[in-house]
C-alpha positions as CSV (number, residue, x, y, z in Angstrom):
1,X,0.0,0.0,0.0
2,X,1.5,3.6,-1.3
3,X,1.4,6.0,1.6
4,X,-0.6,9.4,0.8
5,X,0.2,12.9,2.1
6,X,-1.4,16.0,0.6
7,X,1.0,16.5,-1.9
8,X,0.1,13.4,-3.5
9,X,-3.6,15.0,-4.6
10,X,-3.2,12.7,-8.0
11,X,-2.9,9.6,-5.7
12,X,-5.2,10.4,-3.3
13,X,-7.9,12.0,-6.0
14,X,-7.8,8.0,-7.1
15,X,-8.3,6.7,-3.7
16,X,-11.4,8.5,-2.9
17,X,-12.8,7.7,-6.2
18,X,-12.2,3.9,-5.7
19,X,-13.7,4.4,-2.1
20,X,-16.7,6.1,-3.0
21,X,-17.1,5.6,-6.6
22,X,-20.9,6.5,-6.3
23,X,-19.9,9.5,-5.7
24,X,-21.6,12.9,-7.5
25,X,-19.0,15.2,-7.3
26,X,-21.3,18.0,-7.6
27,X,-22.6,17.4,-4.2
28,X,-19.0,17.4,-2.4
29,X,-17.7,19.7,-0.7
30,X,-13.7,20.7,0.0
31,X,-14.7,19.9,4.1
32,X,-15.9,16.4,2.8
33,X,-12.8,15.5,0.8
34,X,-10.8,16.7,3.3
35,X,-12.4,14.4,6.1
36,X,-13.1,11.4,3.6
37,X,-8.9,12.1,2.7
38,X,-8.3,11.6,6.3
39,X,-10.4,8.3,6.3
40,X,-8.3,6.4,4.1
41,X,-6.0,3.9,5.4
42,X,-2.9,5.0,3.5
43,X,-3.2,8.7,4.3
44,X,-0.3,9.7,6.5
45,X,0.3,13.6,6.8
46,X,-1.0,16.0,9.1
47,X,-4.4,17.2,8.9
48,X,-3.5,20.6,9.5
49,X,-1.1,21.0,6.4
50,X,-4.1,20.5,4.4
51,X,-5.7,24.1,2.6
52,X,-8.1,24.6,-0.1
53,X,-5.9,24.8,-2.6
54,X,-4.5,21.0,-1.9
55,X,-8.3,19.8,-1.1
56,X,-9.2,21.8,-5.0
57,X,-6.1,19.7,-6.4
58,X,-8.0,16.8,-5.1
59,X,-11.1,17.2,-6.4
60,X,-10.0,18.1,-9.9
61,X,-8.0,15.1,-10.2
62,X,-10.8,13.5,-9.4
63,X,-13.3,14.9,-11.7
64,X,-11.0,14.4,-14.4
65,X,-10.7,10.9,-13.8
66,X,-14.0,10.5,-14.2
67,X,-14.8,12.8,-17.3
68,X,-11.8,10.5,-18.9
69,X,-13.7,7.7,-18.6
70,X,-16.8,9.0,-20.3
């Protein structure tokens, strides 16, 4: 298992999809991926290092892994 911190939003971005891939990104929020980051077994970095700007990162990897597999 690959150990996350929060410069790893690519990473990460592909472990929250695989944990909740029912997921409507419309209807999250930075606070959820940010909790739902801190959820995931491999995520090792402080929580307080996290901003919006790392939590954004996230979430766009995110949606673009899913508009690439449209």
């Amino acid at each position: 298992m690959t150990e996350l911190n929060w410069e790893s939003t690519y990473a990460t971005a592909l472990a929250l999809k695989r944990a909740y891939p029912q997921t409507n990104l419309e209807d999250v929020s930075l606070g959820q991926i940010y909790r739902w980051t801190l959820e995931l077994p491999e995520f090792q970095d402080d929580p307080s290092l996290a901003n919006d700007e790392i939590l954004s990162a996230i979430y766009q990897d995110w949606l673009e892994e899913i508009l690439h597999e449209q």
